[in-house]
DODO-932819 format. One record per residue (C-alpha): y, z, x; residue in three letters. Coordinates in pm, 1 decimal. Each point is the difference from the previous one (the first is absolute). Layout:
PT          Y          Z          X   type
PT          Y          Z          X    Ala
...
% end
This chain:
PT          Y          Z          X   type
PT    22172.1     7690.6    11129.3    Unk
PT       72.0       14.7      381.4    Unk
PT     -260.4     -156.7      199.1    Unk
PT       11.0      372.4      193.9    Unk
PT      -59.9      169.7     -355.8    Unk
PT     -277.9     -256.7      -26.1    Unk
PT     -160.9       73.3      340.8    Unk
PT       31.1      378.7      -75.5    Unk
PT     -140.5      -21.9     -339.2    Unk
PT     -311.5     -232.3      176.9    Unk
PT      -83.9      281.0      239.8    Unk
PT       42.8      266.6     -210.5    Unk
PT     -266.1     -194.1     -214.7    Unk
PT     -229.4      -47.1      306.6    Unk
PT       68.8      316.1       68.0    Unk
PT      -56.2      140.3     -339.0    Unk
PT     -413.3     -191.3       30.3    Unk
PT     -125.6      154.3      307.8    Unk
PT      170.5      399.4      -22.4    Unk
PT       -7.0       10.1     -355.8    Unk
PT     -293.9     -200.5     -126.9    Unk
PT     -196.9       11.6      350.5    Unk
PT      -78.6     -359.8       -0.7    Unk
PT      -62.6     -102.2      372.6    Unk
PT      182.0     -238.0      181.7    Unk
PT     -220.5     -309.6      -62.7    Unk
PT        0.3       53.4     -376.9    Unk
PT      358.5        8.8      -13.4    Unk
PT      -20.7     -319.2      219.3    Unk
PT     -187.5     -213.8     -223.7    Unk
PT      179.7      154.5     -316.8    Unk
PT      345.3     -102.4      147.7    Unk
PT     -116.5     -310.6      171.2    Unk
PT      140.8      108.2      364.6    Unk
PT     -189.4       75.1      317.7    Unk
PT     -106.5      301.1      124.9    Unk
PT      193.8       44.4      270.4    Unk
PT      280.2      -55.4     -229.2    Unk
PT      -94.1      277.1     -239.7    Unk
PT       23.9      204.2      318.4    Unk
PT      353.1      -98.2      143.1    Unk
PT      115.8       88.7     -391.3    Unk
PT     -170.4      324.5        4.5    Unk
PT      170.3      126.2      304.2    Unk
PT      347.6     -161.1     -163.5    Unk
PT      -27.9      210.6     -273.0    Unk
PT      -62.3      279.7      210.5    Unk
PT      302.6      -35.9      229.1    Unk
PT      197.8      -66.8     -298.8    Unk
PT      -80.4      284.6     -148.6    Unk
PT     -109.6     -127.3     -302.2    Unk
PT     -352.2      179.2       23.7    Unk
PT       42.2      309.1      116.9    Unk
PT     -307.9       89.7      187.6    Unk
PT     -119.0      409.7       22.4    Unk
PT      -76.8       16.2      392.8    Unk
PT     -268.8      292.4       20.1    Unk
PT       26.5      172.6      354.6    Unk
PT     -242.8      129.6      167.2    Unk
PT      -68.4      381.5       20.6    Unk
PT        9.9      171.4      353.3    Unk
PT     -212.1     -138.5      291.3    Unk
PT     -140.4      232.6      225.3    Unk
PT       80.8      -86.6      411.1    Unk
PT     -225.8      251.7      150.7    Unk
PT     -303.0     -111.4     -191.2    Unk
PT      114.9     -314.4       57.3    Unk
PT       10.1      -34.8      339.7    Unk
PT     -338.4      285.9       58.1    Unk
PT     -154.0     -265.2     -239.9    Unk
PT      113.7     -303.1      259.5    Unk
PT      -89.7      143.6      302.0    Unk
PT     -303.2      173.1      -74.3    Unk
PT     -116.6     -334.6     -141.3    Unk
PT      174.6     -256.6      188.6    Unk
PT      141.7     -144.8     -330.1    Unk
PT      338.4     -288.8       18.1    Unk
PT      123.4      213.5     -223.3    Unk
PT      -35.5      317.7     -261.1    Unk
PT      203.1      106.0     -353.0    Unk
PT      -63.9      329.3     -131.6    Unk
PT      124.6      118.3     -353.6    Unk
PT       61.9      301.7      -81.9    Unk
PT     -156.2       85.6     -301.5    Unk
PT      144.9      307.0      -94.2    Unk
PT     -144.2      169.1     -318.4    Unk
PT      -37.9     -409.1     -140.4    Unk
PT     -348.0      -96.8     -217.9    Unk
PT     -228.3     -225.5      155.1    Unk
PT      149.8     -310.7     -251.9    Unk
PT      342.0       81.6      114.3    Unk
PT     -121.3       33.0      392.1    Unk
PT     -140.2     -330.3      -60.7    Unk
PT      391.0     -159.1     -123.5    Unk
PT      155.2      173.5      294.1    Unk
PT     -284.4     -164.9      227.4    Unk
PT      121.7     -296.1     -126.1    Unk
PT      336.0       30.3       49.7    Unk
PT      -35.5       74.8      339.1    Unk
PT     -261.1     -314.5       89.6    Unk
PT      263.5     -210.4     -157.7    Unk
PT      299.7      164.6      175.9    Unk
PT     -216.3     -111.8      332.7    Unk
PT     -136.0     -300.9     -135.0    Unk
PT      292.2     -224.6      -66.5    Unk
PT      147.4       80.6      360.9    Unk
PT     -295.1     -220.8      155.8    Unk
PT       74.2     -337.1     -244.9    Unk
PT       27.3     -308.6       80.5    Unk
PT       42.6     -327.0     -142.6    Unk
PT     -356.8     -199.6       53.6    Unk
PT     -224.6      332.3       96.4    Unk
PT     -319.5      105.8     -120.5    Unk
PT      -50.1      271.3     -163.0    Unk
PT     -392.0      116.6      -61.6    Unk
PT      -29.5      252.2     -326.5    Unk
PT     -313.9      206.2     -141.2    Unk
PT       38.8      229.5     -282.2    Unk
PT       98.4      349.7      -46.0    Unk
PT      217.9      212.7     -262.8    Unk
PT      239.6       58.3      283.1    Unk
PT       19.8     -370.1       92.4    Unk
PT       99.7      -26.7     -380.3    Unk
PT      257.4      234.2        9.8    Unk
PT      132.4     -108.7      326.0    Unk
PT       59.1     -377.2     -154.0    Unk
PT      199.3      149.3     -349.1    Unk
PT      216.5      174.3      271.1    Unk
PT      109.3     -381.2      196.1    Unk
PT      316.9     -128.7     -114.4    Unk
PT      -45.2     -374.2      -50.9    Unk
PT       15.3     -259.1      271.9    Unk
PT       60.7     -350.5       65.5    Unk
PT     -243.6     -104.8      271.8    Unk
PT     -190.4     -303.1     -156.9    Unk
PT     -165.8      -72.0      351.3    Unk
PT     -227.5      321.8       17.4    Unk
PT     -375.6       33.1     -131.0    Unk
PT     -182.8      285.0     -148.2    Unk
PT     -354.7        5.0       84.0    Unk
PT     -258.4      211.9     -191.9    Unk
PT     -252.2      140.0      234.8    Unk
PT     -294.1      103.6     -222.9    Unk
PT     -113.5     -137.1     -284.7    Unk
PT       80.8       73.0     -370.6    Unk
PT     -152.0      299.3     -174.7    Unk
PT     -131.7       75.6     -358.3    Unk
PT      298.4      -67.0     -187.0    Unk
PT      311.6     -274.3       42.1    Unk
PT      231.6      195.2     -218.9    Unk
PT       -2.6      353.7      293.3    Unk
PT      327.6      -46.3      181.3    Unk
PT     -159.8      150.2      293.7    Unk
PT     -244.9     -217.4       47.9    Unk
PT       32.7     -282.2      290.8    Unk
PT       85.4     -349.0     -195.7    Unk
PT      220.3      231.2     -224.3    Unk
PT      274.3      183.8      325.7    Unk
PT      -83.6     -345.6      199.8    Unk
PT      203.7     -121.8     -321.7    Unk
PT      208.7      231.5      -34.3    Unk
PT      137.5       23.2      357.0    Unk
PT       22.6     -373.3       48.3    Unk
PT      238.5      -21.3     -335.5    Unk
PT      196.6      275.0      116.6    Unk
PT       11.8     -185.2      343.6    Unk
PT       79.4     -326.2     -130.1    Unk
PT     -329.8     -148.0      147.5    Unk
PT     -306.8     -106.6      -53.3    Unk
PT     -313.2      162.5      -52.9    Unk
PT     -341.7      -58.8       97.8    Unk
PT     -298.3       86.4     -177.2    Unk
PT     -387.2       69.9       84.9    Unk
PT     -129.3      -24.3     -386.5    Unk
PT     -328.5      183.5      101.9    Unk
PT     -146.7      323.1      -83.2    Unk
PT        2.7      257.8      248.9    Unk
PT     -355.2       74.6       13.9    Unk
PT     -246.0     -190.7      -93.8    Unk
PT     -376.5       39.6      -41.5    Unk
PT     -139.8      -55.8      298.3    Unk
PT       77.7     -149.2      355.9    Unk
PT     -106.9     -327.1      -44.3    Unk
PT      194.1      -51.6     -326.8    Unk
PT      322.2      119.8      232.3    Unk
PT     -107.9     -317.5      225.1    Unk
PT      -26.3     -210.8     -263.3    Unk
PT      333.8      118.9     -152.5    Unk
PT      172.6      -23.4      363.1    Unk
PT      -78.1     -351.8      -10.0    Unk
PT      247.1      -68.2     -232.6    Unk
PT      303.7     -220.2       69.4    Unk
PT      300.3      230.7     -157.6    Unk
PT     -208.7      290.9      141.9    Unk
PT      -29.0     -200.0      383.5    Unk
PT      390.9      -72.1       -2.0    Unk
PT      112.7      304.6     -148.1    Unk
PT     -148.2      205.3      260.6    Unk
PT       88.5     -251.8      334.5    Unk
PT      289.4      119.6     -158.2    Unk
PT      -25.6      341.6       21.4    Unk
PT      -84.0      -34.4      340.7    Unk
PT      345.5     -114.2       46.6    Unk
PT      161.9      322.3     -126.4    Unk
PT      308.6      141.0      120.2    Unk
PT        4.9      338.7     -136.8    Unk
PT     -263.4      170.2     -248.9    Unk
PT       36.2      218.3     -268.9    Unk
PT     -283.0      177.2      -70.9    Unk
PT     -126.7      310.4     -173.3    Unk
PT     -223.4      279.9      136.4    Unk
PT     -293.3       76.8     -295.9    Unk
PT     -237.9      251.0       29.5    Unk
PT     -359.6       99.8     -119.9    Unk
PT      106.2      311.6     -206.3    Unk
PT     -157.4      -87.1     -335.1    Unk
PT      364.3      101.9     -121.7    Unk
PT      180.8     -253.1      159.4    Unk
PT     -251.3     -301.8      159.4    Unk
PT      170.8     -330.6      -69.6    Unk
PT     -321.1     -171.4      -57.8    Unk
PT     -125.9      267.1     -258.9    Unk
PT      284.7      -35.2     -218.3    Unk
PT       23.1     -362.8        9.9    Unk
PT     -401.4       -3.4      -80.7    Unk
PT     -144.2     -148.4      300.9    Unk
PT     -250.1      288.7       88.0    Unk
PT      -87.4      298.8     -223.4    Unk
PT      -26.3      368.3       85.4    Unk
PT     -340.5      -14.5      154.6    Unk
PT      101.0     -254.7      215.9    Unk
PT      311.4      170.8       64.3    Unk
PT     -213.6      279.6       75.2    Unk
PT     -204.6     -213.0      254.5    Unk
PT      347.4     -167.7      184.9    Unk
PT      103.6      387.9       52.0    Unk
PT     -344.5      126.6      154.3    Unk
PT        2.6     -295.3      252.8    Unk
PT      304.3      197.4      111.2    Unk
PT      248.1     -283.5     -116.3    Unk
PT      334.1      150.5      -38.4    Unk
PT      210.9     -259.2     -142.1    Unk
PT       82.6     -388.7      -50.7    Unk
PT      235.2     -260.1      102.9    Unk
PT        5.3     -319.5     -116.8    Unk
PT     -341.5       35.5     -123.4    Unk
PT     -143.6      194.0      369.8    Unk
PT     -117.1      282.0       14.8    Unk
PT       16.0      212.4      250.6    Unk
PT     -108.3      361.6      163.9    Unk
PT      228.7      313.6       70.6    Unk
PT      -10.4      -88.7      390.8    Unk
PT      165.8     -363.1      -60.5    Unk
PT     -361.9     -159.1       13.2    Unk
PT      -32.0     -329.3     -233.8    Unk
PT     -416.7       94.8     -177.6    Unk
PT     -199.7     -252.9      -27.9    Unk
PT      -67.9       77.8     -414.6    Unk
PT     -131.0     -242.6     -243.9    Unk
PT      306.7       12.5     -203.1    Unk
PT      199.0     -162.6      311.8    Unk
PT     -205.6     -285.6      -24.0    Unk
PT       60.9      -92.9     -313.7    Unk
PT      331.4       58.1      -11.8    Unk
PT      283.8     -328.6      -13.8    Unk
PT      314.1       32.4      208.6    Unk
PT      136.9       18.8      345.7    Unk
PT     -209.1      100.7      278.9    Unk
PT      -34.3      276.0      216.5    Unk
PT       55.9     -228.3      289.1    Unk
PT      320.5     -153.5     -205.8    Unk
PT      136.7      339.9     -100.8    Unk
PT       19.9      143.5      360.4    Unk
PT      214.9     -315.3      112.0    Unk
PT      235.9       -0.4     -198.9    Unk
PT      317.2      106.7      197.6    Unk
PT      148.8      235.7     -267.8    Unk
PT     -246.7      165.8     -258.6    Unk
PT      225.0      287.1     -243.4    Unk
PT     -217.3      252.4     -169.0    Unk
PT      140.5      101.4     -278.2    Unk
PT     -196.0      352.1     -184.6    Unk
PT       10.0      361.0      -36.0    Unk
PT      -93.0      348.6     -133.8    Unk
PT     -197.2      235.5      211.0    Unk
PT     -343.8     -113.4     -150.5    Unk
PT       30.9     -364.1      179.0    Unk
PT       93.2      190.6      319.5    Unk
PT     -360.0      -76.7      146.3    Unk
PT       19.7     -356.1      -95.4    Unk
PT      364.0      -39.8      143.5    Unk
PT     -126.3      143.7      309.9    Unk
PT     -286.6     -239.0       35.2    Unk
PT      227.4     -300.5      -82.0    Unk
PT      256.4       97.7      329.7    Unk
PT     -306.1      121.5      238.5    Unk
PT     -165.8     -362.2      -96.3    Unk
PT      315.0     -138.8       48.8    Unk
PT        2.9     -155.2     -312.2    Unk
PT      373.7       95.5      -53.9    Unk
PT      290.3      -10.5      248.9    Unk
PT      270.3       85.0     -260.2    Unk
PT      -81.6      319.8     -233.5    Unk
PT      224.4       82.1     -304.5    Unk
PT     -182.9      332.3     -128.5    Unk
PT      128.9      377.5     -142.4    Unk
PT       35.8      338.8      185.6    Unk
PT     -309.2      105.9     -158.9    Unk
PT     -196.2     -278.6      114.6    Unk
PT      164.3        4.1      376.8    Unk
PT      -83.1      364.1       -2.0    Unk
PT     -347.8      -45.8      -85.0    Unk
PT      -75.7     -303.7      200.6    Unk
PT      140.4      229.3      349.3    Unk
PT     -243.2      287.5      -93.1    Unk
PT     -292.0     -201.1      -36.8    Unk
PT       69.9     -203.1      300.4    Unk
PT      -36.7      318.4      182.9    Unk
PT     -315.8      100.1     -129.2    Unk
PT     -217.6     -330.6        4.8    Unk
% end
């Protein structure tokens, strides 16, 4: 056999484990006994060779004028809106995705920084990123881990996720979010992995971060287990609109001073608001409140959201 035949047939076979049998990079690594940044370099071969053939999803139409209303009523870097059209909320979320990614991978880097929480359209925008060979950059996780290793929207889980499809490194809090009680969170914060993980994230470049909210339907920390209804309940009647990165926050931009904040593992405030390039990525017209609080706190300087959301996060910025 030609050694070319032979090369072809050895990326179509590293090819073959990560589209096929979604092993990640480092697992085909250590099954082929190469590097990483090898695995990359033959990834992208096989793409340029066209011996993958790779199904590039494009985004649905943006919006400009809610765009730009959206940047200079809020004084954002920048603002993505996607038109939703007649799309479910599941498919809003994939086209959200699209769209982060489409802006995303224009700000790389070799040897950034990248800061990442958790969030369905996080998720969606990472399955949407062609694979890249940049072995010097380093995914962060911002908050801890929740309830369950195994969601692939939780932090450790996209922190992996984005650093194999990067071709870099992750780097992982391995602590709850919330934890019993403030001086357990002191106690935990004490930790080594926990100390250098979030010097780290202190370091960020850009941050990718999803916009939760209290609605019993759709709080982050309900469904991952961390608070129940009552509490949820509670959160909502201290007038706390929404989360990021574990902080909560009011409909005016205001960061409450809550229990729940204390005891919760990740980035702070402080952290969050210098970072020179936060991306909120989250829509539907029921997080339009917490959306709103996220840009008026200045939480976010980059927002990828939906029509319906932009609509709704104008109107109530007129009212309140």
């Amino acid at each position: 056999m030609k050694l070319e035949n032979t090369r072809t047939v050895f990326l179509a076979r590293v090819a073959s484990l990560y589209y096929d049998q979604n092993k990640s990079q480092e697992e085909i690594s250590k099954e082929l006994g190469v590097s990483r940044s090898a695995i990359s370099r033959f990834l992208t071969e096989a793409r340029e060779k066209g011996i993958v053939e790779i199904i590039v999803h494009y985004p649905w139409r943006n919006l400009p004028d809610l765009e730009q209303e959206l940047v200079s009523t809020f004084n954002l870097k920048a603002a993505r809106v996607l038109m939703t059209e007649n799309k479910s909320y599941e498919e809003m979320l994939q086209g959200l995705g699209t769209l982060a990614a489409q802006f995303f991978v224009n700000l790389l880097y070799d040897g950034m920084i990248i800061g990442i929480s958790w969030g369905t359209a996080l998720y969606q925008m990472i399955r949407a990123m062609q694979p890249c060979n940049l072995p010097g950059i380093e995914v962060v996780q911002l908050i801890g881990a929740t309830g369950s290793e195994i969601v692939p929207t939780d932090g450790p889980i996209l922190a992996q996720l984005l650093a194999d499809r990067l071709g870099g490194f992750p780097r992982y809090l391995h602590a709850p979010l919330i934890v019993e009680n403030e001086t357990v969170r002191e106690t935990l914060l004490q930790t080594r992995n926990i100390q250098e993980t979030l010097a780290r994230a202190a370091q960020v470049d850009v941050a990718l971060v999803g916009i939760g909210s209290s609605n019993s339907e759709l709080y982050s920390l309900k469904r991952a287990g961390y608070v129940d209804e009552a509490e949820t309940q509670q959160i909502r009647a201290a007038g706390v609109v929404g989360d990021i990165c574990g902080h909560h926050y009011s409909l005016t931009g205001e960061w409450l001073d809550i229990d729940i904040n204390h005891r919760a593992v990740g980035i702070s405030r402080e952290t969050l608001l210098n970072i020179d390039t936060v991306i909120g990525v989250a829509g539907g017209s029921r997080k339009g409140a917490a959306i709103l609080g996220a840009m008026r706190g200045r939480y976010v300087n980059v927002m990828i959201t939906d029509e319906r959301a932009a609509q709704k996060i104008l109107a109530l910025n007129q009212v309140s």
